[in-house]
C-alpha positions in Angstrom: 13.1 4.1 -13.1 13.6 0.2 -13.8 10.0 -0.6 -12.3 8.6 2.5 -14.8 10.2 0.7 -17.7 9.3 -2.4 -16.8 5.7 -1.3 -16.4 5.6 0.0 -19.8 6.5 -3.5 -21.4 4.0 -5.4 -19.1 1.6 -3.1 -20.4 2.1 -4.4 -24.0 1.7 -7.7 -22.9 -2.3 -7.1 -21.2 -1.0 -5.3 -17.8 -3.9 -2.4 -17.5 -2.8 -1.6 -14.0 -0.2 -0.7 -11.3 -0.8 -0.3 -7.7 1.7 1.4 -5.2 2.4 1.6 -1.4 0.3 4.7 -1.2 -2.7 5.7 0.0 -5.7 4.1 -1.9 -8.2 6.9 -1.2 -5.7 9.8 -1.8 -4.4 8.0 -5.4 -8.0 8.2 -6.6 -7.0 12.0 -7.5 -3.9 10.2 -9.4 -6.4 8.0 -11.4 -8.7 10.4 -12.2 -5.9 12.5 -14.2 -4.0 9.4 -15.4 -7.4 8.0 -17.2 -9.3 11.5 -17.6 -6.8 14.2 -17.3 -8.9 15.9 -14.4 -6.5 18.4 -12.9 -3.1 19.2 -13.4 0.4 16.8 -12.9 1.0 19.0 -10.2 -2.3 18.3 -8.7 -2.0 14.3 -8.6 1.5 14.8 -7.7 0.7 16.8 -4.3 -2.2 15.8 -3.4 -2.6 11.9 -4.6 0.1 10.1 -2.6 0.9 9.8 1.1 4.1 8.9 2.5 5.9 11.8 0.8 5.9 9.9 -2.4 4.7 12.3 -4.6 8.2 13.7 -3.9 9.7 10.8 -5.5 11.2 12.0 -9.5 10.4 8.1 -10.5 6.5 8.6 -9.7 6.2 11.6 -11.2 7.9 10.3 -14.3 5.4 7.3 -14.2 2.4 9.3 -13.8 2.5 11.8 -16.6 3.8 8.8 -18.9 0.9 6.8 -18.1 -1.3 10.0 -18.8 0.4 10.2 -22.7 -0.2 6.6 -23.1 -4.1 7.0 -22.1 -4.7 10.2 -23.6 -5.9 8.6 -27.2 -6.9 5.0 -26.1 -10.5 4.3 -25.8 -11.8 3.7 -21.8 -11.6 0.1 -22.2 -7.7 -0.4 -22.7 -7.0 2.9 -20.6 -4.2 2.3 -18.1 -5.5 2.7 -14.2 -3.5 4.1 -10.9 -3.7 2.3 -8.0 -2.9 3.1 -4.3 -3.9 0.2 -2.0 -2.3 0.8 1.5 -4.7 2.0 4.3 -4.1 6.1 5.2 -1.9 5.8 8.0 1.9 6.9 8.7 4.4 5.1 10.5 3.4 6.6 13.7 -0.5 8.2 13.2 -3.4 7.2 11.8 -6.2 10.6 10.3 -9.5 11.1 11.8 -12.2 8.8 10.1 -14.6 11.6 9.9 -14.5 13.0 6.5 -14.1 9.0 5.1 -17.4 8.6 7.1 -19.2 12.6 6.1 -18.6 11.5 2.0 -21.1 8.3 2.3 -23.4 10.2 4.7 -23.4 12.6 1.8 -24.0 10.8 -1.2 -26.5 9.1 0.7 -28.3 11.9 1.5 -28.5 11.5 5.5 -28.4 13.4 8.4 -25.9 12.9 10.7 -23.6 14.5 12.9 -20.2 12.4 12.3 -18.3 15.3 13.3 -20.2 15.7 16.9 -19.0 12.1 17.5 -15.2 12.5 16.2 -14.6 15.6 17.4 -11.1 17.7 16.9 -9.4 15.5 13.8 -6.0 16.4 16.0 -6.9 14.5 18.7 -6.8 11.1 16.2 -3.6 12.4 14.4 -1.2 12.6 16.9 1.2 10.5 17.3 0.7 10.0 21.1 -2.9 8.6 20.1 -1.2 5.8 18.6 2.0 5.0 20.6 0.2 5.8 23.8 -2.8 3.4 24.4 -3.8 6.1 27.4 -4.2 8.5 24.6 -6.2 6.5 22.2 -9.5 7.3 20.9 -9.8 4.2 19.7 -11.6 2.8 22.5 -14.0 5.6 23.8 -17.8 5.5 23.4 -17.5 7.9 21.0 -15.1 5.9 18.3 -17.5 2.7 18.9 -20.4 4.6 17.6 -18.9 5.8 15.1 -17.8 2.2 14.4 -21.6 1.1 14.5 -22.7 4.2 12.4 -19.9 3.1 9.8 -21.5 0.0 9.4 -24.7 0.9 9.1 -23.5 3.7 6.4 -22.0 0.4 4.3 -24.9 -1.8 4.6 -27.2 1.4 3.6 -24.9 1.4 0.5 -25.3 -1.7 -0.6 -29.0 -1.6 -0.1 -29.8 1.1 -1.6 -27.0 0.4 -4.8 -29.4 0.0 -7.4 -31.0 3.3 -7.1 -27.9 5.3 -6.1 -25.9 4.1 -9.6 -29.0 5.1 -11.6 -28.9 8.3 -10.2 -24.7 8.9 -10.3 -22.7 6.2 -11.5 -21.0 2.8 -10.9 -17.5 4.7 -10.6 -19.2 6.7 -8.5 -20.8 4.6 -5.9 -17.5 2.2 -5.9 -15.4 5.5 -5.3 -17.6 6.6 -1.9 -17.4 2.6 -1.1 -13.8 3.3 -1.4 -14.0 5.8 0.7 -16.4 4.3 3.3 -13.7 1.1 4.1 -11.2 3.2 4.4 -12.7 5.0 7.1 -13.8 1.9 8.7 -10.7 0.6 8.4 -8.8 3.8 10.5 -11.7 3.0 13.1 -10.4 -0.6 13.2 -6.2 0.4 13.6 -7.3 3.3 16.4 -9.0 0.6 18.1 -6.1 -1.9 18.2 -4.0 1.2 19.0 -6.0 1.5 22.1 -5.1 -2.0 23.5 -2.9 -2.2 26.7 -0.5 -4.6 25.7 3.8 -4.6 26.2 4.8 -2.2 23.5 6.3 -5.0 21.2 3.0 -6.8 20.9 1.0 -3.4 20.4 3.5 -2.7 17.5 2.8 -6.6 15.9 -0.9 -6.1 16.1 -1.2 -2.5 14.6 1.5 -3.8 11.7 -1.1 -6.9 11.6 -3.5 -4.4 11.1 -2.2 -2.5 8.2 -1.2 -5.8 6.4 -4.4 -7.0 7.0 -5.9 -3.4 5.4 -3.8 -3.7 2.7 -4.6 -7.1 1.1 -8.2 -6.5 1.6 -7.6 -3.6 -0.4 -5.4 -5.4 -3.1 -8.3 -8.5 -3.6 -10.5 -5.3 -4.0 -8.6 -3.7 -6.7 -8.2 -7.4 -8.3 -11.9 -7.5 -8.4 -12.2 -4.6 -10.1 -9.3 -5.0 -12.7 -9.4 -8.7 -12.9 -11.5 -8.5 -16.4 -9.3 -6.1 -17.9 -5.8 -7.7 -17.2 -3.5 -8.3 -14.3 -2.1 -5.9 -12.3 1.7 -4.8 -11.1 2.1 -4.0 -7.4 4.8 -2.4 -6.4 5.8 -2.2 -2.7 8.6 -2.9 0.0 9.8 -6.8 0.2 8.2 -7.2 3.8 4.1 -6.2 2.5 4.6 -8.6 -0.6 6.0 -12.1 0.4 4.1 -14.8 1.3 6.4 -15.6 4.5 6.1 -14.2 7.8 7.2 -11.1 8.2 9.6 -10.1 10.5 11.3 -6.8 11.8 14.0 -5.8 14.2 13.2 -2.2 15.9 15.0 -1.4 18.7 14.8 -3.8 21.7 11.5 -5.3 19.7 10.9 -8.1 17.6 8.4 -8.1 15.5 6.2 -10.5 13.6 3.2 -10.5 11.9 1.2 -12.1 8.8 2.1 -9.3 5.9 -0.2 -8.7 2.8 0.9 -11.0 0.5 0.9 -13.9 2.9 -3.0 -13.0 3.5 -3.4 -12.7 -0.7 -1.6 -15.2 -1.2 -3.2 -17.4 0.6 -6.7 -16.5 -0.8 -5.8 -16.8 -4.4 -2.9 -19.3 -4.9 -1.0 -19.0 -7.9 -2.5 -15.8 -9.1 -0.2 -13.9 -7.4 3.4 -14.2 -7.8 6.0 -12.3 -5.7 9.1 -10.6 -6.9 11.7 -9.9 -4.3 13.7 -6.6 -5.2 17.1 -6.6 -4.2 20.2 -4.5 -4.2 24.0 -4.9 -4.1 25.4 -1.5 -3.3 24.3 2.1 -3.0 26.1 5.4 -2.6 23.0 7.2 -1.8 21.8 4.6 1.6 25.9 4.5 1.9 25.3 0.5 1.1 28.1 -0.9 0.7 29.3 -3.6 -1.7 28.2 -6.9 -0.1 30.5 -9.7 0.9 30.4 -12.4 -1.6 28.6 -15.2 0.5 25.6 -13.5 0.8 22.5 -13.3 -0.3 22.9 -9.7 -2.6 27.1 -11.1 -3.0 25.7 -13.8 -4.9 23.4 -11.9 -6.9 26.0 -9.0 -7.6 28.7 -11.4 -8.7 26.0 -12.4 -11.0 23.9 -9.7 -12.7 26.4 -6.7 -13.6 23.7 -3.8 -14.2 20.5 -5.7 -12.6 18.6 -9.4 -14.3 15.6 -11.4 -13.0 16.3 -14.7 -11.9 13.6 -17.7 -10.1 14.0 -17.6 -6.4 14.6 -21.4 -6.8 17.7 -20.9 -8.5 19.5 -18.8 -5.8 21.9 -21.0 -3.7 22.3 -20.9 -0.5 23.8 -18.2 1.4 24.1 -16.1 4.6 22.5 -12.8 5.8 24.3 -9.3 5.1 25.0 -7.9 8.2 26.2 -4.7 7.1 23.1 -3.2 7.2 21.9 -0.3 9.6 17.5 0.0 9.9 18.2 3.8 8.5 18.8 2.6 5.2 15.2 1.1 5.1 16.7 -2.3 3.5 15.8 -5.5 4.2 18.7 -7.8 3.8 17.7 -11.2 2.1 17.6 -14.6 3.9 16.7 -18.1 3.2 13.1 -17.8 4.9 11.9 -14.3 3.2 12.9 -15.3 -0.2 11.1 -19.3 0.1 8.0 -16.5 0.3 8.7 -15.2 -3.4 9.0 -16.8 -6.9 11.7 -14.7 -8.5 14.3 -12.0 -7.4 14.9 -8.8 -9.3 18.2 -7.6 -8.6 20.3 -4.2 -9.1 23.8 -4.3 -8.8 24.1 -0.2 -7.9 21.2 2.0 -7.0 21.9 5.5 -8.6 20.3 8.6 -7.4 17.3 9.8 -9.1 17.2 13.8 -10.5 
């Protein structure tokens, strides 16, 4: 609710766009009614997140208000809907067929993608991406397909000036869209077929994904960057510009995230804004001890405030944490890889 309100002021001050931990194909259908109105809330809702966060009260909220705020503002100021994570789970990773079929398509080819990729299930599963014996990834068939991918996005570019005379810009950046994508799934199925010791399998897919995602963000920056900057809003661990690092199970994990990769592309265009929490009833947080990180920050900020990373002391880890929460406690090396903290003293359940 904070980042919806939030969103709404940085709009009055040039913001034309907001981009989410969700799938950047899948929110296209989330743009199209936020600057358009094609289709129904329920529509974009269902069908224009991954992740199950089109469940989420807070993104429905934001959607439908950035809908009224379009609905009598010419194109030019219109506010746009972002997803840029790659179309992946925690443990699968879709078929790259249909991402591959929509370019073949609009480019009027004949091909037979779905010869080559065969049963979609047989990507999906969630065997096809812990198991490296029961990968696709690395069969003749998924390296062709890799090839014909390629070929289908230099074919696009080639042949650009014609095919936007014929549809549209939006149209031809849309089945781009859809295109990397595709070629991107090609690329994490391959890395999921590498017969490494689980931990550095694990690194290299998360890698991967990171690596998807801030290509995906410098796109959407190239797209929006004439128009005004753009608000993304995702987990601590994609966004910072230090290494990232995750404890699961008996693995530890580390790997360059997004931000680090954007971040070190573009310099001081992009900022980082840690989010941070002092207690929640709904995780069963509890209240933090008062020599850490979030102990400092609650003892602080009663409701929630914004303060510059420079200006939090030092402190120690929370340890009270448990991984099924899904929060990252704060120490000294993730927050020198952000310029400010946002912090909220109680999260509250949202209805």
């Amino acid at each position: 609710m904070l980042r919806n309100e939030l969103f709404g002021q940085l709009a009055g001050e040039g913001f034309r766009s907001i981009a989410l931990e969700t799938d950047r194909v899948a929110a296209l259908v989330v743009n199209d009614f936020v600057q358009d109105g094609v289709g129904t809330l329920d529509a974009a809702m269902s069908s224009g997140f991954s992740h199950t966060l089109g469940e989420v009260a807070a993104n429905r909220q934001l959607v439908a208000w950035m809908r009224g705020y379009n609905e009598d503002r010419p194109a030019a100021e219109r506010l746009a809907f972002h997803g840029f994570d790659a179309p992946t789970e925690m443990f699968s990773a879709p078929s790259p067929r249909c991402y591959l079929e929509d370019a073949r398509d609009y480019l009027g080819l004949d091909l037979d993608i779905a010869g080559l990729a065969g049963d979609d299930q047989r990507w999906s599963r969630t065997e096809a991406i812990m198991d490296p014996a029961m990968s696709v990834g690395a069969t003749a068939d998924a390296e062709r397909l890799r090839a014909l991918g390629d070929d289908l996005l230099n074919l696009l570019y080639a042949r650009a000036p014609e095919l936007i005379a014929k549809t549209s810009r939006a149209r031809w950046v849309r089945v781009r869209t859809q295109l990397t994508a595709g070629l991107g799934l090609l690329r994490y199925h391959r890395q999921a077929a590498e017969r490494l010791e689980q931990g550095a399998r694990i690194c290299l897919l998360l890698a991967t994904r990171d690596a998807l995602m801030a290509q995906n963000l410098l796109d959407i920056r190239a797209v929006e960057d004439r128009r005004g900057p753009t608000l993304v809003f995702a987990h601590n661990q994609h966004l910072q510009r230090s290494t990232g690092r995750w404890r699961l199970a008996d693995m530890d994990l580390t790997w360059h995230p997004a931000g680090a990769i954007v971040g070190s592309l573009v310099g001081e265009r992009y900022a980082v804004v840690a989010g941070s929490l002092g207690r929640s009833d709904v995780i069963k947080l509890p209240e933090p001890e008062p020599d850490t990180y979030e102990g400092l920050l609650q003892d602080r900020f009663p409701t929630w405030g914004l303060t510059p990373t420079s200006a939090v002391a030092a402190a120690r880890k929370r340890t009270d944490t448990a991984p099924e929460q899904g929060y990252f406690p704060h120490d000294r090396e993730a927050l020198d890889g952000t310029d400010a903290v946002l912090h909220i003293n109680a999260g509250t359940p949202t209805a």
